[in-house]
N, C-alpha and C positions, 0 to 999 in steps of 0.2 A: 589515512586510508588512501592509497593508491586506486586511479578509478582509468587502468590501462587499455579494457577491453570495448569501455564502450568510449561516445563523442559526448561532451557538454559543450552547448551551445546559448550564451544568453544574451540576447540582446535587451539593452534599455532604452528608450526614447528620450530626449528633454521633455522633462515635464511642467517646463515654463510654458503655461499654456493659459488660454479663459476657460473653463470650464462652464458649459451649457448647465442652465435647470435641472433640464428634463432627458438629457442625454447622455452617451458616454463615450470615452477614449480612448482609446488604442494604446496600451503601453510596450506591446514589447511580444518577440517569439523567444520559448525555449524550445530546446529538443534533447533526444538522449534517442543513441541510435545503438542496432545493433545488425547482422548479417541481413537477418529477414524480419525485424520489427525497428519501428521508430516511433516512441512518442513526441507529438509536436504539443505545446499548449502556449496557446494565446490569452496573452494577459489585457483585461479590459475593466477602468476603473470601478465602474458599474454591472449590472445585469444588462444582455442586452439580446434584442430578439437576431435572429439568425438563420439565415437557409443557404443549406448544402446541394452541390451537385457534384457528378463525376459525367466529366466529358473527352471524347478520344480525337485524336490527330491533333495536337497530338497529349498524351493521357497525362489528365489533371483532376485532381478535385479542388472545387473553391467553394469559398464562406462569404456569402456578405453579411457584414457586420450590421445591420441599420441603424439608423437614429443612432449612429457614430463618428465620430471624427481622428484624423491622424494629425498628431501636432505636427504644426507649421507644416503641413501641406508634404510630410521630407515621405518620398517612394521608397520602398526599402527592399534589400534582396539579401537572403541570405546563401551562401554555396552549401548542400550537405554533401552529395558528390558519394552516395552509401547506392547498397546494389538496387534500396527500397526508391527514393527521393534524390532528385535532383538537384533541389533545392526549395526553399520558400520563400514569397514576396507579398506585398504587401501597398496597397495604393488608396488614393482616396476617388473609391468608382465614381463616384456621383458626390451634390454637397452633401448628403446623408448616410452613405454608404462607404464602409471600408470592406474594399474586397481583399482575401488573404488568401494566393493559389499555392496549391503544391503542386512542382514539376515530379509526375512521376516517371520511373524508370523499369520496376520490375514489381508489378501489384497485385495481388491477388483479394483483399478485402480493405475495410476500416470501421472502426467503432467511434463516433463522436459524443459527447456527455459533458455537461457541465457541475464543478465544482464552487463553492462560493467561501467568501470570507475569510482571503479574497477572491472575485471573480472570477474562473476563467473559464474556455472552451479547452476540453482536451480531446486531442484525436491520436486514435493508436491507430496506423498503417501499418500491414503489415504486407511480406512479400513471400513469393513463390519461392517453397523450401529447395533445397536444391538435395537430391538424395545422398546419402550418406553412402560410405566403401563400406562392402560387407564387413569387414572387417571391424571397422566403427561399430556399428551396430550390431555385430554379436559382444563384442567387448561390453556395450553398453547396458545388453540382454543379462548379461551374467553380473555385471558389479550393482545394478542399482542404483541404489540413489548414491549420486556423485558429486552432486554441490547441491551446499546449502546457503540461503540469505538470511540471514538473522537480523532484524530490524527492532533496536531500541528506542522504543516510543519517545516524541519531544527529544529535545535535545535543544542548547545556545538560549536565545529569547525567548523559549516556548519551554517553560518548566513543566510543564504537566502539571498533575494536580498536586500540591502542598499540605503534609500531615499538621496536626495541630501542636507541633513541638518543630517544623520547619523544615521537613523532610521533603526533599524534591524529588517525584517521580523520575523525572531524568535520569537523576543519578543512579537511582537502583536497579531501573532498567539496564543502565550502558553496563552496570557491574555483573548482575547477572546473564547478559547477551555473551561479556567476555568469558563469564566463566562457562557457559553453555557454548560457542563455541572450541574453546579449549579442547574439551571434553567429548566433541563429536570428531576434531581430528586426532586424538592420541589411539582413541579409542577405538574406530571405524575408519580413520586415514580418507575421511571425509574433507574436502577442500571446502572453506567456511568463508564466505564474502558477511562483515559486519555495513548497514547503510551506512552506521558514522560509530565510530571506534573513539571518540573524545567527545567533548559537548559544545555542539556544531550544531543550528539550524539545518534539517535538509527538509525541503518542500515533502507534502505526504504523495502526491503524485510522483514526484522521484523517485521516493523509497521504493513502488513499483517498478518502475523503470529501470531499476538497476536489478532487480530481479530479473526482468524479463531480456535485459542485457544480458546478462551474464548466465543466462538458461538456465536458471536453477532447478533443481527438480522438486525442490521442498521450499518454502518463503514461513518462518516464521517471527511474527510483530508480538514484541511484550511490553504490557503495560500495566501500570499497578492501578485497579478503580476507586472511585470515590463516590460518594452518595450525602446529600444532605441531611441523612440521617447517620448520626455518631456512631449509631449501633452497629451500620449495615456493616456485615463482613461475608467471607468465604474466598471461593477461587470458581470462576468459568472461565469457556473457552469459546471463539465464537469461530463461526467462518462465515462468508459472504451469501447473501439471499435477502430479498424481500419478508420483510418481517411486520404481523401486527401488534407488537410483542411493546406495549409503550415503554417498560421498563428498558429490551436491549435498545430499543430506540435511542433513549436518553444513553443511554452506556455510547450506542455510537456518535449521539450528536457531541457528547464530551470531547470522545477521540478526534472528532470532527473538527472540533472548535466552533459549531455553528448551533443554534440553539436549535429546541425542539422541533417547534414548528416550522424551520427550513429544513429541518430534516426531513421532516414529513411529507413537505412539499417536494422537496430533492426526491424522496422514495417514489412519489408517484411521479415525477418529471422522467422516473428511469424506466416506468416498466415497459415501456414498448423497445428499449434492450434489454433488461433484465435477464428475459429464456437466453440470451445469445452469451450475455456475460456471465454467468451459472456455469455454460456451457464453456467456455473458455477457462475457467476459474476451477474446472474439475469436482461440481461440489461433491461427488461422491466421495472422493477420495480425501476432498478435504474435509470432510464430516469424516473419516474412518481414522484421519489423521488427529483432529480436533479431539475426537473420544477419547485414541490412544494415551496423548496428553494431559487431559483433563483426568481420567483413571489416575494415571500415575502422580500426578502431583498430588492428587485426594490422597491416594493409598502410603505415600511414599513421605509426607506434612503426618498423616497420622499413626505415623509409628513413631514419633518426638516429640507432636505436640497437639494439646486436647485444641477442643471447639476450633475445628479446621470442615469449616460448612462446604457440601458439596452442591453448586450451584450450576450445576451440568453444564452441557453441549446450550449452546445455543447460535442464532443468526441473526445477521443485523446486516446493515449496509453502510462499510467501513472505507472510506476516502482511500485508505493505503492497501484495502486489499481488491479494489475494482480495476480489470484489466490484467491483474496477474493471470500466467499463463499454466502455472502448476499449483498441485495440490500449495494450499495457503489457509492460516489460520491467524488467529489472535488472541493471546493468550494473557487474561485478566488474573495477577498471582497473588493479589491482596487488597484488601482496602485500605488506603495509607490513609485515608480520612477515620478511619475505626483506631481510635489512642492504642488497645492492645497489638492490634495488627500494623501502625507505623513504627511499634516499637517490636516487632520481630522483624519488620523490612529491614531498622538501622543495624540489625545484628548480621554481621558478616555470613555465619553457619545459617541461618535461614537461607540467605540470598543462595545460598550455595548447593542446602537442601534443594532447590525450589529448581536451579540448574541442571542438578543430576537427576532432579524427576521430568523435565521436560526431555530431559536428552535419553532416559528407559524409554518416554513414550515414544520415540523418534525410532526407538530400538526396535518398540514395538512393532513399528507400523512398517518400517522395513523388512523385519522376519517376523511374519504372523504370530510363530507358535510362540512369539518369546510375550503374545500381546498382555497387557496388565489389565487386569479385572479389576471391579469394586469389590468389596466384602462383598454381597450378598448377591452378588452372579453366579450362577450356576457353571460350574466349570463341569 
């Protein structure tokens, strides 16, 4: 996968260090940048408490890190040199404090929120749009949706979840992302960005980032679920929201990698953004999107094959779709823990079936009238 459009930047620290009891470390900035958005995220071995400000002359926001240290005392600066930031640095404020500033340039908001397991602080900046030539923008009026992100869940050291004959979620994923984009550019001459086209670790914060790089108009993430019960099976879809739903909870602490009860805590650490990241995140539209999808692979699984349970629409608060900037969803296409359902995942024509019903629902939701019902909808 060629990654032309936007910046990867990562820094790492020596980690020859003493490491404190009761404290934590500083490891390292990445970012991923694009015209009018840049995500930055700072990596810190531990949780660690934190307060932000934005201040002007000239225009910065900064983090101190507390009850933190920078190994071996080293100052660090990184150039970003994008229309958003300037750059980022990084010092040891005080013995307790690491302050991390960004030089801005061209600002208009920021969303800060942290991920765990492992730690980090993630901050989307974003900058002042610059308008677009009529011409653009009647163009854009009339084709619709013009790119899509297709995101195959885990990938490299992160198999995802494992069937009970050895089936790796990864792998069914990255096959059917290939075949589901395939099939939106022959089809709709739709331009298809995959986060990773082999089996490649790519951070879940990324896999956003390269969305909101690459302006997508649509971000769909597939993943096969799993449940500690042999039985569970079916197909849901989710999109992003606050949920008291313990069941999608668990669904997303899985995707998370973070167990329940961080999740939980995670849920409520978010909701004073939550209204703001809904609002970024499109949920209308990714709820009409999610439905589209989820119909279709119900209706589309049960004209070939019985007991194909319809386990609807639902929300949760999913690491890879927080901060996307267009309609986004998540789409759960089997239980590879269910023995009968890991052995239609290892069946090529499932994966393929399961491809061409995401990609009607995609059909759907870009021309209303062509949208796919359940059986028992009233048309």
């Amino acid at each position: 996968m060629k990654r032309t459009l936007f910046t990867i930047f990562v820094m790492v620290l020596s980690l020859s260090y003493s490491e404190t009891a009761d404290g934590s470390t500083f490891q390292g900035i990445r970012y991923w940048s694009s015209e009018r958005y840049t995500r930055v995220v700072i990596d810190v071995d531990n949780p660690v408490d934190f307060t932000k400000n934005h201040l002007s002359n000239p225009e910065r926001l900064y983090f101190d890190l507390k009850n933190c240290i920078l190994p071996k005392e080293i100052t660090t600066s990184i150039p970003i040199g994008n229309n958003i930031l300037k750059g980022a640095r990084a010092a040891q404020f005080n013995n307790d404090t690491v302050r991390v500033v960004l030089d801005l340039e061209n600002f208009e908001s920021f969303n800060v929120f942290t991920l765990h397991e492992p730690y980090r602080i993630v901050i989307d900046v974003y900058g002042r749009e610059k308008p677009a030539p009529p011409s653009y923008q009647e163009e854009k009026k009339l084709s619709g949706i013009k790119r899509v992100v297709i995101d195959p869940g885990h990938g490299g050291k992160d198999t995802g979840a494992i069937g009970p004959k050895g089936l790796y979620e990864k792998d069914v994923v990255l096959h059917v992302a290939k075949a589901l984009g395939e099939m939106l550019r022959e089809r709709h001459e739709i331009e298809v960005i995959l986060t990773r086209d082999k089996d490649i670790f790519i951070p879940l914060e990324e896999r956003t980032a390269i969305a909101n790089s690459k302006k997508a108009d649509l971000f769909i993430s597939i993943h096969a679920n799993a449940s500690p019960r042999g039985d569970a099976r079916g197909i849901e879809t989710y999109f992003m929201n606050w949920t008291n739903d313990e069941e999608a909870m668990r669904v997303a602490a899985r995707e998370n990698s973070i167990s329940l009860k961080k999740m939980q805590k995670m849920q409520s650490d978010l909701q004073t953004i939550l209204q703001d990241l809904a609002r970024k995140n499109k949920n209308e539209e990714s709820m009409k999107l999610a439905s589209n999808i989820q119909n279709s692979m119900v209706s589309t699984l049960k004209q070939n094959y019985s007991k194909i349970d319809d386990l609807g629409v639902k929300y949760a608060l999913f690491y890879v779709l927080i901060g996307a900037e267009m309609p986004s969803i998540l789409a759960e296409i089997s239980f590879i823990s269910n023995p009968e359902e890991e052995g239609r995942l290892t069946d090529e024509n499932y994966r393929i079936k399961i491809a061409e019903a995401i990609a009607k629902g995609v059909e759907g939701y870009i021309v209303p009238s062509r949208v796919v019902k359940k059986d028992n909808d009233k048309i």
